[in-house]
Backbone as CSV, one residue per row, in Angstrom:
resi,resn,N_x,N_y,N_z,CA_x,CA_y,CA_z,C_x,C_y,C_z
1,UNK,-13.471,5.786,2.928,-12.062,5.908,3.261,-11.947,6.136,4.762
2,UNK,-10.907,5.118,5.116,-10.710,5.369,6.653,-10.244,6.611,7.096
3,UNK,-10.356,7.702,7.907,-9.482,8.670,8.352,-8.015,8.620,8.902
4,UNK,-8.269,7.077,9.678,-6.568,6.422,9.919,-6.190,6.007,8.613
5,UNK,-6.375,5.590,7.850,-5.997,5.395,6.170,-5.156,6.727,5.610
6,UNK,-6.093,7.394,5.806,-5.202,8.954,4.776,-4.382,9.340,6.302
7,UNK,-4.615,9.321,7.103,-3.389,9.573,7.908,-2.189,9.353,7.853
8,UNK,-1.912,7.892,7.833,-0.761,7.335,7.909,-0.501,7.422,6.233
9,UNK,-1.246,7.516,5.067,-0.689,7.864,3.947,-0.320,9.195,3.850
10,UNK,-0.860,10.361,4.606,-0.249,11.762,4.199,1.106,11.642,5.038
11,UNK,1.095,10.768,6.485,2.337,11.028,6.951,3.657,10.320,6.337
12,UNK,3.172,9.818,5.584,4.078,9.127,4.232,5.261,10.449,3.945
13,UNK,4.186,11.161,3.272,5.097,12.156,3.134,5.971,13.335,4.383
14,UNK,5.932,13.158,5.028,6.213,14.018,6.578,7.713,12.714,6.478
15,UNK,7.202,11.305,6.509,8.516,11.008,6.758,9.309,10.441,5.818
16,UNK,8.755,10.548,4.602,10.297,11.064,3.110,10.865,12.346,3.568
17,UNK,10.196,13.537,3.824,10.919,14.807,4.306,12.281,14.235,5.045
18,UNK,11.925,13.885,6.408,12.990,13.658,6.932,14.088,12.588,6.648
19,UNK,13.855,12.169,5.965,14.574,10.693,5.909,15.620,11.662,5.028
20,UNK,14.736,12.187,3.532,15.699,13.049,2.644,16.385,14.092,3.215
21,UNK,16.208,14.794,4.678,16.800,15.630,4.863,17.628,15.271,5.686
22,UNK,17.719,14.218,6.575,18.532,13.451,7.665,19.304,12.882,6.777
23,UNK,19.595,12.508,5.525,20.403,11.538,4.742,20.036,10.143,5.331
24,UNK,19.049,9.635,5.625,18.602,8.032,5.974,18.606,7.073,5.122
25,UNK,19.458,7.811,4.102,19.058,6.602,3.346,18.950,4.910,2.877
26,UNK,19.309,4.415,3.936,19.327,3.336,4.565,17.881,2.728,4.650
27,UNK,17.236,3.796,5.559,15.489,3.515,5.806,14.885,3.809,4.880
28,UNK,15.023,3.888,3.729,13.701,4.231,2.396,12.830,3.066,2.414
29,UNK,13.236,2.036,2.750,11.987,0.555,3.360,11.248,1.037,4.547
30,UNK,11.391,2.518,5.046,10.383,2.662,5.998,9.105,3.485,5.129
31,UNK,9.293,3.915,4.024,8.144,5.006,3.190,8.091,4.182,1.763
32,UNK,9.024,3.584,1.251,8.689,3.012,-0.115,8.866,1.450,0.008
33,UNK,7.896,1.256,-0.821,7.773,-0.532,-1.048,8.893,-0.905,-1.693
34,UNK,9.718,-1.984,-1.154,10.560,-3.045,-1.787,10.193,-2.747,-3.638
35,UNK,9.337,-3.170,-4.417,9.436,-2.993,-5.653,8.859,-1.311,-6.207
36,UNK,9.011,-0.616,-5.670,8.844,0.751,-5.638,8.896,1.252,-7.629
37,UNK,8.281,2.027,-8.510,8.753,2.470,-9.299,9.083,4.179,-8.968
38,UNK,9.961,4.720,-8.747,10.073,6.327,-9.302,10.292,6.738,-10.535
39,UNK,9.389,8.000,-10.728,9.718,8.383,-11.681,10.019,10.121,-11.933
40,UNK,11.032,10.424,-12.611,11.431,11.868,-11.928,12.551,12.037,-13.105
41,UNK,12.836,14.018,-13.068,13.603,13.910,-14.362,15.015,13.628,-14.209
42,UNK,15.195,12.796,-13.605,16.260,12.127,-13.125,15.721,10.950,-13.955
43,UNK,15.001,10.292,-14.102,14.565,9.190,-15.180,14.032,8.337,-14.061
44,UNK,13.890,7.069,-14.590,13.313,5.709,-13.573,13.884,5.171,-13.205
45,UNK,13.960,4.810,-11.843,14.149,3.859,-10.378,13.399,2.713,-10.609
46,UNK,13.922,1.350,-10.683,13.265,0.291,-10.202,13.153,-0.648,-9.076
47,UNK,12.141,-0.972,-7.850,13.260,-1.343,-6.311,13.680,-0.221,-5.927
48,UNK,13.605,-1.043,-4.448,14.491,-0.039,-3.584,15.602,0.011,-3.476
49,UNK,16.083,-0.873,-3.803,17.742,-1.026,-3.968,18.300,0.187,-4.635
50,UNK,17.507,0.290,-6.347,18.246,1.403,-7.061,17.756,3.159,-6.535
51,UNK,16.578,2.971,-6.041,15.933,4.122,-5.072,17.364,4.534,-3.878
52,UNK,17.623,3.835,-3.126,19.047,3.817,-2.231,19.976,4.212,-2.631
53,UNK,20.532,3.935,-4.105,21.261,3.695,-4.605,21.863,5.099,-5.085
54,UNK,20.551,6.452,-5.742,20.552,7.165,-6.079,20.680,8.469,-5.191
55,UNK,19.763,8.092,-3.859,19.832,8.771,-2.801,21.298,8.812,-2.247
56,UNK,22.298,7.812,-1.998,23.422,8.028,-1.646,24.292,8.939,-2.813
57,UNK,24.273,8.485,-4.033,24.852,9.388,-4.959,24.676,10.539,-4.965
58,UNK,23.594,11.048,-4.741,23.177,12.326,-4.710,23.855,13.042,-3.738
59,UNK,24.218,12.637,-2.949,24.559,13.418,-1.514,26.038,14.126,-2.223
60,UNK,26.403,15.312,-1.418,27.043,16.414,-1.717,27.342,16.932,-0.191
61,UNK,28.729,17.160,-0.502,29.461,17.562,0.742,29.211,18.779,0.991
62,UNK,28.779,19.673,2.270,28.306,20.925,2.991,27.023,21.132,2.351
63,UNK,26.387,20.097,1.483,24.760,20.638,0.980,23.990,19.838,2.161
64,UNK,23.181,20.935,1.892,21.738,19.871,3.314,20.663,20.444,2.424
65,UNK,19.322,19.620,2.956,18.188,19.935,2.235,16.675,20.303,3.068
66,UNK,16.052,21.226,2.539,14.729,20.965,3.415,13.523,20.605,2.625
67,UNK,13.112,19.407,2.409,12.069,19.268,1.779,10.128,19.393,3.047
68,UNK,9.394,19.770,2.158,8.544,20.596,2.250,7.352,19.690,1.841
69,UNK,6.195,19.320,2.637,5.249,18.850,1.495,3.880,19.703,1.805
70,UNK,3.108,19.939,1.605,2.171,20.312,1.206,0.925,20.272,0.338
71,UNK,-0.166,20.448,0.665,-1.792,20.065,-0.209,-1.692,18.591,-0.936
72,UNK,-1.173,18.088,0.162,-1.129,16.410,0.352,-2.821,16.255,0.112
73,UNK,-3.480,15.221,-0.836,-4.681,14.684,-1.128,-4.362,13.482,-0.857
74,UNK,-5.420,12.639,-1.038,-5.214,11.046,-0.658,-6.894,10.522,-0.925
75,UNK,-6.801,9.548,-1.567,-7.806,8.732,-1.901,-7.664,7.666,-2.062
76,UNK,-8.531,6.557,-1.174,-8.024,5.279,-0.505,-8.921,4.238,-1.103
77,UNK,-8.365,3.203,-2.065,-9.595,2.503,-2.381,-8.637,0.819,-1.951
78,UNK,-9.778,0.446,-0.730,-9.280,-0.417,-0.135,-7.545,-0.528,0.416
79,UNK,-6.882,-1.296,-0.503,-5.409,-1.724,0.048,-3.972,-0.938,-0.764
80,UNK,-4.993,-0.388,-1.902,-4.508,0.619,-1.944,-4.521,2.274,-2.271
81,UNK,-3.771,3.347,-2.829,-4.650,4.420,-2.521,-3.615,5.763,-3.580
82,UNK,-4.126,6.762,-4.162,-3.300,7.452,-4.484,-3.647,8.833,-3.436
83,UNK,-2.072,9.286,-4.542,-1.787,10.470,-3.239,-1.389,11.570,-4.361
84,UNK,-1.394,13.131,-3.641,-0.335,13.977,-3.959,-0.220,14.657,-3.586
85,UNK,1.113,15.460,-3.811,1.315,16.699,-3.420,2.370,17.440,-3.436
86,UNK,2.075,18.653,-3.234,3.083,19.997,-3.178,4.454,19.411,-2.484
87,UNK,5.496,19.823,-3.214,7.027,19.351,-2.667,7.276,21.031,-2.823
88,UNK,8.122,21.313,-2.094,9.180,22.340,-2.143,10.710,21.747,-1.697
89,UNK,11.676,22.330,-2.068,13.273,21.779,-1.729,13.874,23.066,-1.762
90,UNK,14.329,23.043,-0.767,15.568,23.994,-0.246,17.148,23.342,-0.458
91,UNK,18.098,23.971,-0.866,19.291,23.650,-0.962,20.002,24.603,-0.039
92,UNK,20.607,24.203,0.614,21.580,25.299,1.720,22.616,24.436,2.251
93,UNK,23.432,25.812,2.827,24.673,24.755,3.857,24.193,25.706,5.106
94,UNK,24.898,24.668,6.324,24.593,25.058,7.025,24.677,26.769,7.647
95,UNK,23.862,27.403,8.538,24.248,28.629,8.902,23.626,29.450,8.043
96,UNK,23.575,29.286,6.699,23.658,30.018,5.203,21.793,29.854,4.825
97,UNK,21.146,30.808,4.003,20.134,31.062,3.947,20.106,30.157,2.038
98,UNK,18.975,29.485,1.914,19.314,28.809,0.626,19.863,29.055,-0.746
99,UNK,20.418,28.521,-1.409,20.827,28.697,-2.882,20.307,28.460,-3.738
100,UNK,19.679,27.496,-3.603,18.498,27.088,-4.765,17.485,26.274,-4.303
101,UNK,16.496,26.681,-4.885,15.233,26.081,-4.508,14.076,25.851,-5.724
102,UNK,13.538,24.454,-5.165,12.786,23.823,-6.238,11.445,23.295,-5.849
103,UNK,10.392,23.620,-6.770,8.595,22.893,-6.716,8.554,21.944,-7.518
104,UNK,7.778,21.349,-7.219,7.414,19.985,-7.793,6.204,19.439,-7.043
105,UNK,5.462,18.816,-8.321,4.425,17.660,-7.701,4.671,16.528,-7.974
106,UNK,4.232,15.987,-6.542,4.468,14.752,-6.609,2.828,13.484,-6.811
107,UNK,2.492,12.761,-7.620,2.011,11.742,-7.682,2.090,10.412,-7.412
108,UNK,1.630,9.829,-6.339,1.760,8.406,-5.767,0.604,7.546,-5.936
109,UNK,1.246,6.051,-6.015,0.326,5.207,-5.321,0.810,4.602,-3.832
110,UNK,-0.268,4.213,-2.849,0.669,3.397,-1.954,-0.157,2.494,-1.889
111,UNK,0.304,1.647,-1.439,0.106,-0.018,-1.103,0.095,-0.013,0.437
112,UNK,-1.321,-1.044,0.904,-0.989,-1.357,2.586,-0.119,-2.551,2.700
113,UNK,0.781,-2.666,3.132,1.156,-3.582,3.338,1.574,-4.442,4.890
114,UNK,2.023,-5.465,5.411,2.379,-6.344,6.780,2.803,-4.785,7.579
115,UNK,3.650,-3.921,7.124,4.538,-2.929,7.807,3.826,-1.827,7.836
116,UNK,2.366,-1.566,7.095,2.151,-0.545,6.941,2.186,0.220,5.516
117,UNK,1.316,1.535,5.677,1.510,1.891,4.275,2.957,2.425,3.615
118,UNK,3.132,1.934,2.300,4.424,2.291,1.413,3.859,2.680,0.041
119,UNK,4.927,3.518,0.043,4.384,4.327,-2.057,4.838,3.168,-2.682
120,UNK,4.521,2.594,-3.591,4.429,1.896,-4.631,4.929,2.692,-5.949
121,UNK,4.738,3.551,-6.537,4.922,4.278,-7.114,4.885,5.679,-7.463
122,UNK,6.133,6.412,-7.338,6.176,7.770,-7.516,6.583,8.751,-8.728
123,UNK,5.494,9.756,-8.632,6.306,10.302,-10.034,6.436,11.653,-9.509
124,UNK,7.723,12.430,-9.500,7.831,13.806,-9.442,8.370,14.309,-10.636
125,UNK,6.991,15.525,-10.612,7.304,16.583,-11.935,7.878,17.929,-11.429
126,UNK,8.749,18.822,-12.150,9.248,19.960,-11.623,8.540,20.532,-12.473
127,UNK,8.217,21.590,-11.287,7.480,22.511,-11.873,8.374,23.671,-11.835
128,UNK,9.746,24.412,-11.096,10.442,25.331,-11.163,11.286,24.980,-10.580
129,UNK,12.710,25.689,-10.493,14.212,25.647,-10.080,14.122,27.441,-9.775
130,UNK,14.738,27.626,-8.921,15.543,29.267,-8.975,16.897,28.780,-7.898
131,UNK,17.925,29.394,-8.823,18.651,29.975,-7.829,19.069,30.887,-7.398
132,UNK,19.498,30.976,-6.027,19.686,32.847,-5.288,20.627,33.030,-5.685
Protein backbone atom coordinates (compact mmCIF):
# COMPACT_ATOMS: atom_id res chain seq x y z
CA UNK A 1 0.00 0.00 0.00
CA UNK A 2 1.13 3.34 -1.10
CA UNK A 3 1.47 5.88 1.85
CA UNK A 4 0.13 8.61 -0.75
CA UNK A 5 -2.78 6.02 -1.24
CA UNK A 6 -4.08 6.00 2.44
CA UNK A 7 -3.41 9.61 2.50
CA UNK A 8 -5.54 10.98 0.15
CA UNK A 9 -8.12 8.13 1.25
CA UNK A 10 -8.07 9.17 5.04
CA UNK A 11 -8.31 12.80 3.78
CA UNK A 12 -11.50 11.61 2.21
CA UNK A 13 -12.81 11.88 5.31
CA UNK A 14 -11.34 15.45 6.59
CA UNK A 15 -13.15 16.64 3.48
CA UNK A 16 -16.85 15.06 3.97
CA UNK A 17 -16.35 16.89 7.46
CA UNK A 18 -16.30 20.03 5.84
CA UNK A 19 -18.33 19.86 2.98
CA UNK A 20 -21.16 18.48 5.73
CA UNK A 21 -20.43 21.23 7.90
CA UNK A 22 -20.06 24.13 5.24
CA UNK A 23 -23.48 22.87 3.69
CA UNK A 24 -21.51 22.12 0.14
CA UNK A 25 -23.63 20.24 -0.92
CA UNK A 26 -23.23 20.86 -4.33
CA UNK A 27 -19.50 19.34 -4.14
CA UNK A 28 -20.29 15.73 -2.85
CA UNK A 29 -18.57 14.81 -6.53
CA UNK A 30 -15.53 16.06 -4.75
CA UNK A 31 -15.50 12.85 -1.91
CA UNK A 32 -18.16 10.43 -3.43
CA UNK A 33 -18.26 8.63 -6.74
CA UNK A 34 -21.00 9.51 -9.26
CA UNK A 35 -22.64 5.89 -8.59
CA UNK A 36 -21.96 6.06 -4.86
CA UNK A 37 -24.16 3.51 -2.62
CA UNK A 38 -24.95 4.91 1.12
CA UNK A 39 -26.10 3.20 3.52
CA UNK A 40 -27.37 4.62 6.91
CA UNK A 41 -30.48 4.49 9.17
CA UNK A 42 -31.81 6.87 7.10
CA UNK A 43 -32.00 3.81 4.58
CA UNK A 44 -30.21 3.71 0.97
CA UNK A 45 -28.89 6.38 -1.37
CA UNK A 46 -28.30 5.42 -4.87
CA UNK A 47 -25.88 8.10 -7.06
CA UNK A 48 -24.99 11.13 -6.23
CA UNK A 49 -27.77 12.80 -7.31
CA UNK A 50 -30.01 11.16 -4.49
CA UNK A 51 -26.81 11.55 -1.97
CA UNK A 52 -27.37 15.65 -2.85
CA UNK A 53 -30.60 15.27 -2.74
CA UNK A 54 -30.82 14.21 0.94
CA UNK A 55 -28.06 16.44 2.09
CA UNK A 56 -30.10 19.51 1.00
CA UNK A 57 -33.25 18.15 2.76
CA UNK A 58 -31.64 17.68 5.71
CA UNK A 59 -30.58 21.13 6.25
CA UNK A 60 -32.43 23.01 9.11
CA UNK A 61 -32.63 26.58 9.76
CA UNK A 62 -30.11 28.01 12.81
CA UNK A 63 -28.72 24.17 13.01
CA UNK A 64 -24.95 23.86 12.06
CA UNK A 65 -22.94 20.77 12.46
CA UNK A 66 -19.48 19.57 13.48
CA UNK A 67 -18.60 16.39 12.18
CA UNK A 68 -15.54 14.66 13.61
CA UNK A 69 -13.61 11.71 12.16
CA UNK A 70 -11.37 9.72 13.80
CA UNK A 71 -9.27 6.07 13.97
CA UNK A 72 -9.62 6.39 10.24
CA UNK A 73 -7.96 2.74 8.94
CA UNK A 74 -7.46 2.22 5.30
CA UNK A 75 -6.41 -0.72 3.33
CA UNK A 76 -5.54 -0.31 -0.28
CA UNK A 77 -5.71 -3.13 -2.66
CA UNK A 78 -4.67 -1.67 -5.89
CA UNK A 79 -7.57 0.78 -7.41
CA UNK A 80 -9.41 0.20 -4.85
CA UNK A 81 -9.46 0.23 -1.00
CA UNK A 82 -11.59 0.06 2.21
CA UNK A 83 -11.77 2.41 4.93
CA UNK A 84 -13.14 3.31 8.43
CA UNK A 85 -13.90 5.18 10.96
CA UNK A 86 -14.91 6.97 14.09
CA UNK A 87 -17.62 9.81 13.17
CA UNK A 88 -18.76 12.02 15.94
CA UNK A 89 -21.64 14.89 15.12
CA UNK A 90 -22.31 17.81 16.97
CA UNK A 91 -25.63 19.62 16.55
CA UNK A 92 -25.55 23.35 17.66
CA UNK A 93 -26.56 26.87 16.66
CA UNK A 94 -24.44 29.24 16.50
CA UNK A 95 -22.77 30.94 19.77
CA UNK A 96 -24.63 27.98 21.71
CA UNK A 97 -22.69 24.92 23.11
CA UNK A 98 -24.33 21.57 21.41
CA UNK A 99 -27.76 19.90 21.73
CA UNK A 100 -27.28 16.75 20.54
CA UNK A 101 -24.69 14.69 19.67
CA UNK A 102 -24.06 11.49 17.82
CA UNK A 103 -21.23 8.29 17.19
CA UNK A 104 -21.18 6.30 14.53
CA UNK A 105 -18.98 4.11 12.37
CA UNK A 106 -18.47 4.54 9.34
CA UNK A 107 -17.46 1.71 6.65
CA UNK A 108 -16.22 2.50 3.08
CA UNK A 109 -15.02 1.45 -0.07
CA UNK A 110 -13.21 3.94 -2.37
CA UNK A 111 -12.42 3.72 -5.84
CA UNK A 112 -9.28 5.59 -7.64
CA UNK A 113 -10.56 7.21 -10.06
CA UNK A 114 -9.43 10.19 -13.36
CA UNK A 115 -10.22 12.84 -10.24
CA UNK A 116 -8.83 11.00 -7.64
CA UNK A 117 -9.92 8.93 -4.81
CA UNK A 118 -13.96 8.73 -4.14
CA UNK A 119 -16.05 6.39 -1.62
CA UNK A 120 -17.89 4.14 -3.65
CA UNK A 121 -19.73 2.94 -0.96
CA UNK A 122 -20.75 3.95 2.49
CA UNK A 123 -22.33 2.51 5.35
CA UNK A 124 -22.91 4.44 8.65
CA UNK A 125 -23.96 2.63 11.78
CA UNK A 126 -25.05 4.61 14.97
CA UNK A 127 -23.72 3.65 17.62
CA UNK A 128 -25.37 6.50 20.15
CA UNK A 129 -27.52 9.79 20.11
CA UNK A 130 -27.62 12.00 23.46
CA UNK A 131 -29.21 14.97 23.83
CA UNK A 132 -28.20 17.96 26.24
Amino acid sequence: MSPVDRLEIADLFARLSSLLDECRHDDAGDVYHPEVVVRSPRGELRGLDEVIALLKQSETDGIRTQHVHGDVLVDVDGDRAKATASQLVYFYRDGEPPHRSSGLRVACTAARTPAGWRFSEMEAALAWTREQ
